[in-house]
N, C-alpha and C positions, 0 to 999 in steps of 0.2 A: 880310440884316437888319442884321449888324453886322460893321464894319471899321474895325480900328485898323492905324495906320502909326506906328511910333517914337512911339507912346503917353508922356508923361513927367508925373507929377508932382513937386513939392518944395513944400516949405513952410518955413519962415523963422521959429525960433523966437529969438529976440536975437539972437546973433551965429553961431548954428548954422543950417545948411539942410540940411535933412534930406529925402532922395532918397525918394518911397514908392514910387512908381514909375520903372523905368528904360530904357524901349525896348518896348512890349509891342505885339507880332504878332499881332492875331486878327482870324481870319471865323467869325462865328456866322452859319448860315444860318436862313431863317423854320422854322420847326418842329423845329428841335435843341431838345434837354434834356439842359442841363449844367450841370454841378457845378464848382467852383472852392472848390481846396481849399488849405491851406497854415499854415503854424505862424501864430503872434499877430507882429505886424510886419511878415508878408512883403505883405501893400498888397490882402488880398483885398476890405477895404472902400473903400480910396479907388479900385479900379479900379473896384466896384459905385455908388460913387456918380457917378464920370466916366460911364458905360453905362447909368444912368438920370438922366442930363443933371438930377443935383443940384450939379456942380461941372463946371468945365469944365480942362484939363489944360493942365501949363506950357509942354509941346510937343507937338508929332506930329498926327496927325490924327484924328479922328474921323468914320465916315461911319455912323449912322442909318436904313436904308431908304434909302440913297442918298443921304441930305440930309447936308452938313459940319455936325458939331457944336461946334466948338471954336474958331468966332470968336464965335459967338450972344451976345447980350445976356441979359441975368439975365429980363428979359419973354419973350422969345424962347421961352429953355430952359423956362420955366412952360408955353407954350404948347404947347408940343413933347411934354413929360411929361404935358401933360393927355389930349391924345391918341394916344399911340405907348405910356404905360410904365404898369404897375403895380406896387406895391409891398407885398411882405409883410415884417414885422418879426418878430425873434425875440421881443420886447415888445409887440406886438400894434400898439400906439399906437393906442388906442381911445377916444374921448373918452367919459370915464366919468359924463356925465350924459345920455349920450344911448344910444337904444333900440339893438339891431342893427338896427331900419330906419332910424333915422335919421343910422345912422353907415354905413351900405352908400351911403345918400342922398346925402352931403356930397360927393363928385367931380362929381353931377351938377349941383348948384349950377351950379358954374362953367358949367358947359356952358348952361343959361340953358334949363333943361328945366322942362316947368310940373311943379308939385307932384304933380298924379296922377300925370304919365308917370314919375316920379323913383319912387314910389312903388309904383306897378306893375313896376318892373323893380327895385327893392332885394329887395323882395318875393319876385319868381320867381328872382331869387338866391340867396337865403335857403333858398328851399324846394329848387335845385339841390345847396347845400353840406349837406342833412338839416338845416336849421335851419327849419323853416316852420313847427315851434308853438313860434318863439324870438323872433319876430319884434319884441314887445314887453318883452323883455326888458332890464337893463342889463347892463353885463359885469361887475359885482361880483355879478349871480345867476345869471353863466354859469362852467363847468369852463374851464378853460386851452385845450382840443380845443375847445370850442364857440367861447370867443375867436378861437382862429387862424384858423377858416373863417367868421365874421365878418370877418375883416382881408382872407378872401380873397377874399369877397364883393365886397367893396370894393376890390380892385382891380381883380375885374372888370367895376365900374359901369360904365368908359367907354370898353368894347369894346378894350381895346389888344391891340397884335401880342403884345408883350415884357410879361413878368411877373416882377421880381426878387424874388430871397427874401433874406434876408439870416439864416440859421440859424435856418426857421422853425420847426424841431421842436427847438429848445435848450430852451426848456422845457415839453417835453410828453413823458409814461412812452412808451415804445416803442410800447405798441399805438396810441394817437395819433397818434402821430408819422405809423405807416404809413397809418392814415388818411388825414394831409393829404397824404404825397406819393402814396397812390392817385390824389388828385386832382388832381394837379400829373401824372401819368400819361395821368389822362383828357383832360385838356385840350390833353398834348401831342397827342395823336392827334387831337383837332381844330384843330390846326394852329397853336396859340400857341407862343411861342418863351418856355422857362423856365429862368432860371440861377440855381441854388440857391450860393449862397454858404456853407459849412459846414466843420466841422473832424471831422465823424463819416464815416468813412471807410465804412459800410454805409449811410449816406444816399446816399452820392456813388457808390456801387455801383450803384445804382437808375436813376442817371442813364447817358445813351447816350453818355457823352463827358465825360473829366476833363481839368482843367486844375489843375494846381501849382504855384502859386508858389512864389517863394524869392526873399527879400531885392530884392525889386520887381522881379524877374525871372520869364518862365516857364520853370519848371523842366522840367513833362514838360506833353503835351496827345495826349491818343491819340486824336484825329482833327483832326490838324494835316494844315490842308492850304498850299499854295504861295500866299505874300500874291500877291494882284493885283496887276496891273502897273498903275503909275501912268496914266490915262488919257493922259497928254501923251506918253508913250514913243512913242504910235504914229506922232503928229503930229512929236516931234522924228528917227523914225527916217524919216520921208519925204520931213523937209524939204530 
């Protein structure tokens, strides 16, 4: 599902450039669920936003499902993200004048779905995450728990492989919390690939596979396996 080669970012604030990333290694395969964990600064979000092609990296590679990520065009990456990723926020980002159905609804927009069909599957969403007599509700007359599985409705509108979290229980009391990641459990086992982004060390416990950063490096990953060989190895070891 997912494969980085000497991963790099930096970003250029006046005369400083500041490394966030520095070489990073990984194969996530389709139905892992993992955790990425690491102090404030060590690049656990700009790695999360490179791996759901909201930014693209200053070097190295990215490969998607098999597809390079990291020459793609800014239309490109939209397209890519519509169908391959979804996204849950530890802020939910929930457009506060619309219903949970009409905010599970808004991915399928894009997709050029007619209004019933959009409708019908926000719905059976809805009613999957225990919200189906929430349906018309807003989120200023939903609990924090009722928010997040609204957010996670909505990522699941448009069927993707890859589901990122970005600290989606930071603001929910503990029995919440394990709520959503029940869910983020169940789905593993139907075969979505989930990488929770967090600094709570018993969220990341939950998860089958940690990775640690450190100062845009990976620190530890306990199911590190051997990067693949560059496809052309085979071809230059024959020529």
């Amino acid at each position: 599902m997912i494969q980085t080669q000497q991963l790099r970012k930096s970003y250029t604030m006046g005369r400083v450039t500041v490394e966030a990333l520095r070489g990073i290694d990984l194969r996530i395969g389709q139905g892992e669920y993992v955790a990425i964990l690491g102090p404030s600064g060590s690049g656990k979000s700009t790695l999360m936003h490179l791996l759901g092609c909201l930014d693209t990296p200053t070097s190295g590679r990215y490969l998607l499902d098999g597809r390079p990520v990291e020459g793609l065009t800014r239309n490109e990456l939209a397209r890519l993200r519509n169908r391959k990723v979804g996204f849950v926020f530890q802020s939910f980002n929930l457009l506060a004048h619309a219903t949970a159905l009409g905010n599970v609804e808004l991915p399928l927009i894009y997709r050029n779905s007619s209004g019933r069909e959009r409708r019908q599957r926000a719905a059976w969403l809805l009613e999957r995450v225990g919200l189906g007599d929430r349906l018309h509700h807003r989120p200023n007359e939903m609990s924090g728990g009722e928010r997040q599985r609204v957010a996670l409705a909505r990522a699941l509108a448009g069927e993707p492989d890859l589901i990122l979290a970005d600290e989606p229980t930071g603001n929910l009391d503990t029995a919440t919390g394990d709520e959503v990641v029940a869910l983020f459990e169940q789905l593993v086992g139907e075969g979505k690939t989930i990488i929770i982004v967090t600094h709570d060390e018993d969220i990341a416990r939950r998860a089958r596979r940690i990775i640690r950063l450190r100062d845009g490096r990976v620190e530890e990953d306990t199911g590190k396996t051997p990067p693949a060989r560059d496809p052309g190895d085979s071809a230059r070891g024959n020529a």
